[in-house]
N, C-alpha and C positions, 0 to 999 in steps of 0.2 A: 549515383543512385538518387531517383527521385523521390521524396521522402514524403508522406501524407499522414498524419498526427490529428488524433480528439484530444484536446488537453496541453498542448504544448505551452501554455504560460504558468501551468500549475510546476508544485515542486520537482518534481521527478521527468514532466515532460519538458522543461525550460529546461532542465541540466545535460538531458537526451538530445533537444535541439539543438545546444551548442556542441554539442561533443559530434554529431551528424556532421555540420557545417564544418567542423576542424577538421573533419576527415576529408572534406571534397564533396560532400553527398548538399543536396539541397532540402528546404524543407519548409512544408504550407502547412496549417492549422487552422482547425476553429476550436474555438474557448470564449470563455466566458469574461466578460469585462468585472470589474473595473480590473486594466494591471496595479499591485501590488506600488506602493510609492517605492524606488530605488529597484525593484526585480530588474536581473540583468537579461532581460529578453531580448534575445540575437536579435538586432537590425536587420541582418540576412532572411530573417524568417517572414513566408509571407501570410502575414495573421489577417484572421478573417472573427471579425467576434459575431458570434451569437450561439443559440440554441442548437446542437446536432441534431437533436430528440425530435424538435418542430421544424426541422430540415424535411423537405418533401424526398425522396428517392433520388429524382432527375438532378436536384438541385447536390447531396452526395456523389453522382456521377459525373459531375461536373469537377466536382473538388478532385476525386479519385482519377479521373481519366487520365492517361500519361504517367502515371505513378508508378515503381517500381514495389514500395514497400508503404506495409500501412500500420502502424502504432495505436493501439488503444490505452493512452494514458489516463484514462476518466473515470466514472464508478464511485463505490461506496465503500466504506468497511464496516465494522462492527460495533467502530462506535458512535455512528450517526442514528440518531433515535428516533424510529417510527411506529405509530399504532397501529395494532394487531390487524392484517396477518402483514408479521416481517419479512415475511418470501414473497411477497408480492412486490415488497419495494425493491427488494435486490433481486426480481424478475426486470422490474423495470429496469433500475439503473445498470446492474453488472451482467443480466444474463440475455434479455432479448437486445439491447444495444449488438452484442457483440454476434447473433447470430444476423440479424437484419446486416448491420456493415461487412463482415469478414463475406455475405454472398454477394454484395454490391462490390465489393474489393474484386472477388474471384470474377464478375460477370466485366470488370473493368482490363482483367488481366494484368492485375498485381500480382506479383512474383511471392513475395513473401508478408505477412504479418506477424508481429508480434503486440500479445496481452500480457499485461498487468494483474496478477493473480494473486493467492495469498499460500503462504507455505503452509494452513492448516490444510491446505486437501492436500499436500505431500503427507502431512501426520495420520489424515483419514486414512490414505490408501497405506501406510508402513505400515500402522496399529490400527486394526477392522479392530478388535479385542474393545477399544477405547468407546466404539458405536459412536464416534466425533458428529456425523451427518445424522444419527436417527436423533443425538440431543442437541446438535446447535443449529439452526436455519443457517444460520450465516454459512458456517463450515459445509452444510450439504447444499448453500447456492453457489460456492467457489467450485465443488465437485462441477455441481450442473454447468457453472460456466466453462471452465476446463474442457468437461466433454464436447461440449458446440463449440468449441473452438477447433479443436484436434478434430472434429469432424470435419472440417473444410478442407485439411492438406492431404494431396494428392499430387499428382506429376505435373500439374499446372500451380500449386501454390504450396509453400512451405507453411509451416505454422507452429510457432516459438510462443508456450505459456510461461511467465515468469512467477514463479512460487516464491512473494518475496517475504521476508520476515519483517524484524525490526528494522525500522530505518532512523538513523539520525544527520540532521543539515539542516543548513535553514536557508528560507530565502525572504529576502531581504522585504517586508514590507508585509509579509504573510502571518499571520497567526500558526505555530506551531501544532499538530494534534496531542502534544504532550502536555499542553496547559491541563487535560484532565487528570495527569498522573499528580502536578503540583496540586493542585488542589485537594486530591486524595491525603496527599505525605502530609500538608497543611491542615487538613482533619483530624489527624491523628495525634496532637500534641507536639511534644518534644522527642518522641523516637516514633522509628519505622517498625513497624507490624507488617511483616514479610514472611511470604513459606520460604523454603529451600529450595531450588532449583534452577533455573537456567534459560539460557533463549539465546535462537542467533539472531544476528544484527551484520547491518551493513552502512556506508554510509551512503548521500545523495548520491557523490560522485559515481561509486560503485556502482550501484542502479542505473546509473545514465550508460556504464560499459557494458552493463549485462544487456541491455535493452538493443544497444549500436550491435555489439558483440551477437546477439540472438538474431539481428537482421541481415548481418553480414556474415553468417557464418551457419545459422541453422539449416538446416537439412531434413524434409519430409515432416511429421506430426511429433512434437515433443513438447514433454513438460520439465522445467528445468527447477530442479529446488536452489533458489539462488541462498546465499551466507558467504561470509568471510570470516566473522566472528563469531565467538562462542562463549558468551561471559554467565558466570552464578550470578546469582541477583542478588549477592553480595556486591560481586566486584563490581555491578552495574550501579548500584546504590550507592557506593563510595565515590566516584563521581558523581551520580546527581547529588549527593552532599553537600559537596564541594561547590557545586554550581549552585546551590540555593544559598551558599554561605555557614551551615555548618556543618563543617568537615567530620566532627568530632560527634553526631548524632547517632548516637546507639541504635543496634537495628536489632529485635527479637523475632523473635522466629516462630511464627504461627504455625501448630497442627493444620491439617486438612481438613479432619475433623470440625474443628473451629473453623478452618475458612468456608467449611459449608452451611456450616448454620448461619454463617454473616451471610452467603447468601440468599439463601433462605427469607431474610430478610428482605436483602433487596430484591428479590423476586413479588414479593408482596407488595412492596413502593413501586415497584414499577407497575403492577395490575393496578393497585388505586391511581397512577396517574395515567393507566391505558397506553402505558405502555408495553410495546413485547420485545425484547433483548433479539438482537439477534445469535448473542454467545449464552448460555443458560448460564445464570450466577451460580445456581448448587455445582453443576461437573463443571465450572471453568477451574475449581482447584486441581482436579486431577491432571489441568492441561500445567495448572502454574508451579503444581509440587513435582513437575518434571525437572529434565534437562533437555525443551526440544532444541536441540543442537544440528545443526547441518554440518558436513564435510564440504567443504569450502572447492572442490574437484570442479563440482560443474560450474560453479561461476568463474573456476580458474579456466574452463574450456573453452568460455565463451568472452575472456581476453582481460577479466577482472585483476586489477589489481592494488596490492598494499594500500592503505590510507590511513589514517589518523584519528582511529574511532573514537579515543576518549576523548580530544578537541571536540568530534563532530558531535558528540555525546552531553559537552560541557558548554557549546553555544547552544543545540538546543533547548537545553534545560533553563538556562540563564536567558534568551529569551522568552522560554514559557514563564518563567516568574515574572518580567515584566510586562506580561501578557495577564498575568492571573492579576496582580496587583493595579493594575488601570495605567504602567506607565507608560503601555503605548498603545494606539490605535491599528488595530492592522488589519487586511481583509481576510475574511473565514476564508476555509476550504470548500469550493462547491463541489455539487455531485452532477451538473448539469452540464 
């Protein structure tokens, strides 16, 4: 299978790339320079750097023609910070990308695509109750993207959403996106100020199986909640403990109540710096005083298997602290 990737030197599509090539399959990208110092980006891969976004059409069907399958590894999430209106940024990066590509994909006679999604539109559509999309942009631009995407597959193209949760891994020379959680627990003194509740998680590797897995194996228009794990944000916090060095830091257990009035707060720091959240700070407690938890089924359908979450969990934390502290230099994550 011939393989066509936006993002392949990023965390998620480098680990996809290589796991592609170890199957037999081939595979082209464009992405964004600079590579990361030490990133292990497959030599097999034939990398093209620049802009997709300021890619003309013709110059897309050039890249796609002959392709069997096409990967959307690229986009935004919710905690990249833009001024108001924040659906318009995640029009651009997450939602019109993937309509524009997936028709130039189908008019090239690619077989199958798969996108990089987020598990809160799994939460939307389980619990309507929760109104996820009428309070958070971000969550009702993952809806809009999911649907434009499922709208492409038909008897001429397959098309595999991946709803993915937490992920933890690192790659070599990257800045983690968890350096903003260190810096959070670092504000806080000497203990964590946490609700109750839970969240699934996976690691890179697994991402890179659900992705091969979802390509080689998807069938017709589907949205996939991908997980493996399922930790309290106790058990999650006892290793990032461990990984910032104290193991032994007491964690209390914040009301909802309370975490809405903190955000409340920042709601108002983000208006004076013009900013607009794409997650709302007052209802993100209702999403954090959960347990959104996945049954691990369909990533086990799509070929996912066992890994070593609290390692993956424990380097990236230990590099986001020498990321927050200035001990090393590494390149952001782009959305471009």
């Amino acid at each position: 299978m011939k393989v066509f990737m936006i993002g392949g030197t990023g965390l998620l599509g480098c680990a996809a790339a290589q796991l592609f090539i170890d199957r037999g399959h081939s595979v082209s990208s464009v992405a964004l320079p600079p590579i990361p110092e030490g990133a292990p980006i497959p030599k097999e891969m034939e990398l093209t750097f620049g802009n997709y976004l300021m890619m003309t059409d013709d110059e897309l069907k050039a890249a796609m023609t002959g392709c069997d399958c096409f990967v959307f590894a690229a986009g935004v999430d919710e905690r990249v910070e833009f001024a108001p209106p924040v659906y318009a940024a995640y029009e651009k990066y997450n939602i019109n990308p993937v309509k524009r590509l997936l028709a130039i994909a189908k008019e090239c006679g690619v077989k199958s695509s798969v996108v990089l999604g987020s598990y809160f539109a799994y939460f939307a559509k389980k619990l309507p109750e929760m109104k996820l999309c009428e309070r958070h942009p971000y969550i009702r631009s993952r809806i809009a993207q999911e649907e434009a995407a499922l709208s492409f597959a038909d008897g001429d193209m397959d098309v595999a959403v991946l709803e993915l949760p937490y992920i933890f891994g690192t790659q070599p020379g990257r800045r983690p996106v968890w350096v903003i959680l260190i810096e959070q627990l670092s504000n806080m003194g000497k203990v964590t100020m946490y609700p109750k509740g839970g969240t699934a998680m996976l690691t890179v590797r697994q991402v890179a199986e659900s992705i091969v897995g979802a390509a080689e194996r998807n069938k017709g228009g589907n949205a996939y909640p991908i997980s493996y794990y399922n930790l309290t944000w106790d058990e999650f916090l006892k290793i990032v403990h461990a990984a910032m060095g104290v193991p032994d830091r007491k964690i209390i257990h914040i009301q909802k109540w309370m975490f809405k009035l903190y955000g409340k707060k920042l709601m108002k720091d983000y208006r004076k710096k013009n900013i607009e959240p794409g997650i709302d700070a007052v209802y993100l407690a209702d999403i954090m005083c959960m347990n959104t938890f996945i049954d691990k089924k369909w990533s086990v359908s799509l070929g996912v298997t066992d890994d070593d979450i609290k390692a993956a969990i424990y380097d990236s934390v230990k590099l986001s602290v020498d990321a927050f502290e200035g001990k090393k230099q590494l390149v952001e994550m782009k959305s471009e």
